[in-house]
ZAMARGU-4260 file (C-alpha; in steps of 0.2 Angstrom, whole numbers, plus 5000, padded with zeros to 4 digits):
<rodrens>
0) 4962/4911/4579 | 4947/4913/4570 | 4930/4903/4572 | 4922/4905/4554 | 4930/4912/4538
5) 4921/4916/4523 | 4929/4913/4506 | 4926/4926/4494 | 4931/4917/4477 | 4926/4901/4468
10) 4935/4886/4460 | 4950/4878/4465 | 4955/4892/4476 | 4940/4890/4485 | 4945/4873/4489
15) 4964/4877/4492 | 4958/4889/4505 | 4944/4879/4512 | 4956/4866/4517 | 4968/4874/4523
20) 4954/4880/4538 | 4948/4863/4539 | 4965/4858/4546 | 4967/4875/4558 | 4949/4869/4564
25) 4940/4883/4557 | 4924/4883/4549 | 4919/4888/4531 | 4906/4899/4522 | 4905/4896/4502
30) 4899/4909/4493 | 4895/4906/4476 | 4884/4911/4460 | 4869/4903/4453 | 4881/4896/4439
35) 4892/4889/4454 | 4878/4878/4464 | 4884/4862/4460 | 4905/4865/4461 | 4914/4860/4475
40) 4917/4871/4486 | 4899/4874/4488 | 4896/4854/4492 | 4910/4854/4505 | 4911/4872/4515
45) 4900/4870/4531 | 4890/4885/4525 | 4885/4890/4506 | 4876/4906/4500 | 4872/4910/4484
50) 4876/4930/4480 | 4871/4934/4462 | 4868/4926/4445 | 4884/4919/4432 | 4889/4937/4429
55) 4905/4939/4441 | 4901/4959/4442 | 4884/4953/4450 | 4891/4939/4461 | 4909/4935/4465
60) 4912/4956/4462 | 4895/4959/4471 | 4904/4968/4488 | 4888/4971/4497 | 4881/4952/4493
65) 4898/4945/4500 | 4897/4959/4517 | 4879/4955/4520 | 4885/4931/4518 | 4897/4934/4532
70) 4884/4947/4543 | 4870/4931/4540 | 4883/4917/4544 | 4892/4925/4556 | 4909/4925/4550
75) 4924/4935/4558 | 4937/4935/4542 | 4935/4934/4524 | 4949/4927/4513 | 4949/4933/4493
80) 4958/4919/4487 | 4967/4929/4470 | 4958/4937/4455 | 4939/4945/4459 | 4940/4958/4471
85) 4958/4949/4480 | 4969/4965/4475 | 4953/4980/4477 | 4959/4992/4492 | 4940/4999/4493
90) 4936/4980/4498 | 4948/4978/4511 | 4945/4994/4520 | 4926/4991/4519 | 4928/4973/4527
95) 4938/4982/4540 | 4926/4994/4542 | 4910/4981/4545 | 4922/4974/4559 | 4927/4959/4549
100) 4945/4954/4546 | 4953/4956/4526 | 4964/4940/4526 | 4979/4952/4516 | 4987/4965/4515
105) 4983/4983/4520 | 4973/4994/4511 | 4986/5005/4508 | 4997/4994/4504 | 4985/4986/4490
110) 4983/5003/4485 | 5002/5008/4485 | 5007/4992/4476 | 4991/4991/4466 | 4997/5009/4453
115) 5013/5005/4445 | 5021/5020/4445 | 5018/5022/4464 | 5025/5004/4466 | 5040/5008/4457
120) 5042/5024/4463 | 5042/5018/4482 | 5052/5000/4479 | 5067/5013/4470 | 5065/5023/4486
125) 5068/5007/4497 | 5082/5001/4486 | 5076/4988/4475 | 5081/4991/4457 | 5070/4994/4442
130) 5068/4993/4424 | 5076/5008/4418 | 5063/5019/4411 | 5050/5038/4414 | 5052/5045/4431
135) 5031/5043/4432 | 5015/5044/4421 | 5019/5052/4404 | 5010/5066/4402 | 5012/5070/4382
140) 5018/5061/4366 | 5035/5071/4364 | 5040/5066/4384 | 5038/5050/4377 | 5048/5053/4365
145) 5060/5060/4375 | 5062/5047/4386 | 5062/5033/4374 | 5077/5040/4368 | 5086/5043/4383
150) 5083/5024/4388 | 5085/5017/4370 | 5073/5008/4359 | 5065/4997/4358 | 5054/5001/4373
155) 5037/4997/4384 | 5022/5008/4385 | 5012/5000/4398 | 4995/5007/4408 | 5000/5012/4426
160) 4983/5002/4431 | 4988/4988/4419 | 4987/4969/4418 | 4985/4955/4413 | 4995/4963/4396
165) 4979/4973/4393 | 4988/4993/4389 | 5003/4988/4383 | 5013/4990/4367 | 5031/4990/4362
170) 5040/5002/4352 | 5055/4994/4341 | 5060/5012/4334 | 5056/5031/4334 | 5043/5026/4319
175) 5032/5016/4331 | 5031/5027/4347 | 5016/5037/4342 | 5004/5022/4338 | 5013/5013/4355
180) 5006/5027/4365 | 4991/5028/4354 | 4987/5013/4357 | 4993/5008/4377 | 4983/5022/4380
185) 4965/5019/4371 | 4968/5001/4379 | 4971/5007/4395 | 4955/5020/4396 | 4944/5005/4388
190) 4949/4990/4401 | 4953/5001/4417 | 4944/5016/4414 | 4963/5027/4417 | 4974/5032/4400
195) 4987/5036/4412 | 5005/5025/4404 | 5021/5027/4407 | 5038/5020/4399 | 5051/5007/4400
200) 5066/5001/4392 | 5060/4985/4383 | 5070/4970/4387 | 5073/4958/4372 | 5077/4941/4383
205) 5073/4941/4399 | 5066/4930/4410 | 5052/4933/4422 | 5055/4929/4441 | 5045/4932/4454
210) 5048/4931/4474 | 5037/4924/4488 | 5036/4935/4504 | 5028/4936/4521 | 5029/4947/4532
215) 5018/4951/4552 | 5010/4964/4561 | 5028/4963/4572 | 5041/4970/4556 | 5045/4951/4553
220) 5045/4946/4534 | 5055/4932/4524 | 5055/4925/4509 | 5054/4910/4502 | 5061/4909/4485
225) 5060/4912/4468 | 5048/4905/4455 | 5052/4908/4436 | 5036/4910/4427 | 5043/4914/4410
230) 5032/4903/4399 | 5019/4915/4396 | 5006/4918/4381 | 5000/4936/4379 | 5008/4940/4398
235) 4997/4925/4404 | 5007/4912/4413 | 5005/4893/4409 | 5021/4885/4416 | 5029/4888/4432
240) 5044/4881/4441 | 5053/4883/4461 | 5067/4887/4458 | 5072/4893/4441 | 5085/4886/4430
245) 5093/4900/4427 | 5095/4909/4446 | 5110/4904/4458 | 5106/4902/4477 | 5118/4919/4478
250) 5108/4929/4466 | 5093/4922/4477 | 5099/4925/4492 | 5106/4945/4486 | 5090/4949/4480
255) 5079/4940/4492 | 5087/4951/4505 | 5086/4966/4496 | 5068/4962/4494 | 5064/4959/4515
260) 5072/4974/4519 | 5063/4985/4508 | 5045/4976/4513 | 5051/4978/4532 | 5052/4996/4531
265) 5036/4997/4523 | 5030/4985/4536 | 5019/4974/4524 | 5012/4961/4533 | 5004/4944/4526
270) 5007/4936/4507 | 5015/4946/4492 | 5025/4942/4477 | 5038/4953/4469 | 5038/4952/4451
275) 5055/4955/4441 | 5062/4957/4422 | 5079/4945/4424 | 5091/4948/4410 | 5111/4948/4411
280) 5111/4944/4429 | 5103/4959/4433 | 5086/4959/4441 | 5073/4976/4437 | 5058/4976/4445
285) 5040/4979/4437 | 5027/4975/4449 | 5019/4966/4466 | 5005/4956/4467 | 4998/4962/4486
290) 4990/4941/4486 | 4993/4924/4484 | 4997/4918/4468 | 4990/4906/4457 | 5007/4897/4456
295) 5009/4896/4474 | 5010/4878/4477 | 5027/4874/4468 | 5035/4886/4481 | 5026/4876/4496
300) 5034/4861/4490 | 5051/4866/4490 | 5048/4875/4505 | 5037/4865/4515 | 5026/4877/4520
305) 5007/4880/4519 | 5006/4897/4515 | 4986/4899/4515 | 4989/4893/4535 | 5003/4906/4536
310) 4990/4920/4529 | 4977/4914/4541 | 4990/4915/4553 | 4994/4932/4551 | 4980/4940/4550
315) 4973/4930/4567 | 4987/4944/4573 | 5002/4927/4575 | 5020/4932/4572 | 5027/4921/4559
320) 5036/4911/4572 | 5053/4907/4560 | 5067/4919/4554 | 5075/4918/4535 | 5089/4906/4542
325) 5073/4896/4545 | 5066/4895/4529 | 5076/4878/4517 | 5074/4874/4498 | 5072/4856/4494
330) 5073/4851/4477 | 5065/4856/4462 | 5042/4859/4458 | 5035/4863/4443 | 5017/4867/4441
335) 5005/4866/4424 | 4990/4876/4424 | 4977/4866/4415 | 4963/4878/4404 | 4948/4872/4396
340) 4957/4879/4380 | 4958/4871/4364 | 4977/4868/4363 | 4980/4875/4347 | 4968/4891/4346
345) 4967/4894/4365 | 4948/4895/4360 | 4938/4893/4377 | 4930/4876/4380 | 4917/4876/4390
350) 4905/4861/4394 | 4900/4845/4403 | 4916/4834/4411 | 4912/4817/4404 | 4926/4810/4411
355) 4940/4814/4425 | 4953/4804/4435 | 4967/4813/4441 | 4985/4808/4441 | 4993/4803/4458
360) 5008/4793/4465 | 5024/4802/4473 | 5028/4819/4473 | 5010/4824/4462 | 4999/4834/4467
365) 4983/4839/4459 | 4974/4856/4466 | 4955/4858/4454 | 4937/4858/4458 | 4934/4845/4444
370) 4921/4830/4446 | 4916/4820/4431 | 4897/4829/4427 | 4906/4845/4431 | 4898/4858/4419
375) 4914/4870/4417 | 4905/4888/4415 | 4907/4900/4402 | 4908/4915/4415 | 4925/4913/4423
380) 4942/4912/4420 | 4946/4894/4408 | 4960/4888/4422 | 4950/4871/4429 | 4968/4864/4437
385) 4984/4862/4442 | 4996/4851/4442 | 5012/4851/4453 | 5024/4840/4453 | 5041/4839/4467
390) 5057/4828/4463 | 5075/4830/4469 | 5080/4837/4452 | 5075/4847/4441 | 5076/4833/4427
395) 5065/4821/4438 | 5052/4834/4440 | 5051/4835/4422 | 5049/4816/4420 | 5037/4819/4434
400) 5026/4829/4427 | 5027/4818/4411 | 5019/4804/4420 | 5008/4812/4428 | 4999/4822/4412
405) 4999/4805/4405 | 4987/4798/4418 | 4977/4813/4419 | 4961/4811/4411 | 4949/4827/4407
410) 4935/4820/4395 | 4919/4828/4386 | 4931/4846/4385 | 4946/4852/4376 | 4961/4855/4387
415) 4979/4861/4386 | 4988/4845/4390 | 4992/4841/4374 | 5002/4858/4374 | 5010/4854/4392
420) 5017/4838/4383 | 5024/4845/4370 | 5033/4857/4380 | 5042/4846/4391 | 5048/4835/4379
425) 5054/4850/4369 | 5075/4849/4370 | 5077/4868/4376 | 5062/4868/4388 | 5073/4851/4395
430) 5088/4862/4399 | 5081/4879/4403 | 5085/4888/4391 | 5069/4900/4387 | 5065/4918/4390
435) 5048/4927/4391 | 5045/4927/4373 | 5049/4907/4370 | 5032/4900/4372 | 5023/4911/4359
440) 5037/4906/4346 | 5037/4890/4351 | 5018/4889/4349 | 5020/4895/4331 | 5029/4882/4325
445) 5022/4868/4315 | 5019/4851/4325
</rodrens>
């Protein structure tokens, strides 16, 4: 096991990662920016360094700053939490290279998983199903067109380095597909610096599930789940639940094996998430996520496991130590994601915490880096918390979570819980029954 990890990320992350060492008895290094010197991971990591001004480019990107923390402090690992430089291949093999250990996935595998026609072109091969759609990259206007009316409209031009919804645009009819690929691809060349795109059919309700996988150095992987992380605005999720209204332990259990035998016989190791289109009881692939998740913790609590540890674990060399037969669901979690956001505008809202007290009691949990005097920064991404909630049922966990964003207290900044409430009091949010494209409607309606 390792003596000293360095965490290459900030926020609430930071501290998810920074506890789970404390309990494997491992010490910490903190990196952070000059905008970051007073947040919390700084204040409780055993070691701190500071690696650049606010810019992330020049700090929390800086890849030469962060090597050159763990040479000084001595650390043997470094764990990238998600965002920054968690899914970058060239960072992973470099920390291999200076003899450190990348708490992930492989390089390759990063790099496989990280070009979405390579992902789908290798999970078809290992027979996971996909979103019917172009064979690879779309390499002129009339293929597109081609394609788009082989599969049917409407359809999805998306940016083979795409996310975040950034390169992507949908085409309802044969009128829209030039400006689509117009567009998707100027979209794609000014946020990734790669026009490439390519095609899918453009599903008009479905639901998006995600699975949670892990797999060893030894060819062991399981998985632990489902997550349905439908409620999104502009492809950026906001609500998540374990396990999803609308998914039967059959369908979980058909797909999660589908899923374990394809990562076996690429022999993945360490955390990933497998993203799916769910529509009509048929599941279609789009993408992987070769990290942890922001949404991770509602699949801990209906799994009971600690997933940082099991990340740690893994890439100390461990075997996971459990089979699938192993792994149980317990009831039902459900997780806000709490932005500094004006709950109307989705404006940013950056500024001094006059006030916080967190919600507590049974079955809460609260994972932020929050203090009251906190100055939220205007650098980073708006999310400041999250709140998870775990009941026996589904209904519980809703009035759960209720309660508990009734005691949560942000003051001195605008937040979203406004929008959380109004969500879960909402009588088609109460009985499942939303799709990918609910939250922005329901957002446009008068309240």
């Amino acid at each position: 096991m390792f003596s000293k990890i360095l965490i290459a990320n900030r926020g609430e992350i930071a501290l998810r990662v920074l506890r789970a060492c404390r309990e494997l008895g491992i010490k910490t290094v903190a990196v952070h920016s000059t905008a970051d010197e007073d947040a919390m991971h700084v204040r409780l990591a055993d070691e701190a360094v500071c690696i650049g001004p606010p810019a992330a480019r020049e700090s929390y990107l800086n890849v030469a700053a962060i090597l050159s923390a763990a040479t000084i402090t001595g650390a043997e690992a470094i764990h990238p939490g998600y965002g920054f430089l968690s899914e970058n291949a060239d960072f992973a093999e470099t920390v291999e290279a200076h003899g450190l250990t990348f708490i992930g996935p492989t390089a390759e595998h990063i790099r496989m998983m990280g070009d979405k026609i390579t992902a789908k072109t290798t999970m078809e091969m290992l027979g996971v199903p996909l979103v019917p759609g172009s064979d690879g990259e779309l390499k002129s206007l009339d293929e597109a067109r081609t394609v788009a009316e082989q599969v049917g409209y409407p359809v999805l031009i998306k940016a083979t380095a795409g996310g975040g919804g950034r390169g992507m645009k949908v085409a309802r009819d044969a009128s829209e597909i030039e400006e689509a690929w117009s567009v998707a691809r100027t979209e794609a060349r000014t946020a990734f610096g790669n026009d490439a795109v390519y095609l899918e059919k453009y599903l008009d309700k479905p639901r998006h599930i995600e699975l949670q996988i892990l797999g060893d150095n030894y060819g062991n992987v399981v998985h632990f789940g489902e997550r349905d992380c439908s409620l999104q605005r502009r492809h950026q999720k906001l609500l998540e639940e374990a396990g999803s209204p609308a998914i039967t332990a059959e369908q979980r259990d058909t797909i999660g094996k589908t899923v374990t035998d394809a990562l076996s016989k690429m022999g993945y190791r360490n955390a990933g998430t497998l993203e799916f289109l769910y529509q009509d009881g048929q599941f279609c692939f789009i993408e992987m996520n070769t990290r942890l998740q922001v949404e991770h913790p509602v699949t801990e609590m209906v799994c009971d496991v600690d997933l940082v540890r099991e990340q740690i674990r893994i890439a100390a060399g461990e075997k996971l130590g459990y089979t699938q037969s192993d792994v149980t669901f317990s009831g039902h979690a459900i997780e806000c994601r709490i932005n500094a956001e004006d709950p109307d505008t989705f404006a940013p809202c950056p500024g001094t915490v006059a006030v916080y007290h967190a919600p507590g009691g049974l079955g809460v949990r609260i994972d932020s880096a929050l203090y009251t005097g906190y100055k939220v920064p205007p650098y980073y991404d708006s999310m400041i918390a999250k709140v998870i909630v775990h009941a026996p049922t589904r209904a519980e966990a809703i009035a759960r979570m209720h309660r508990a964003l009734d005691e949560f207290v942000v003051e001195g900044i605008k937040t979203v819980i406004p929008l959380h409430r109004r969500i879960l009091a909402d009588p088609e949010f109460q009985k499942g029954d939303y799709t990918i494209h609910w939250l922005e409607q329901f957002t446009a309606r008068p309240h």
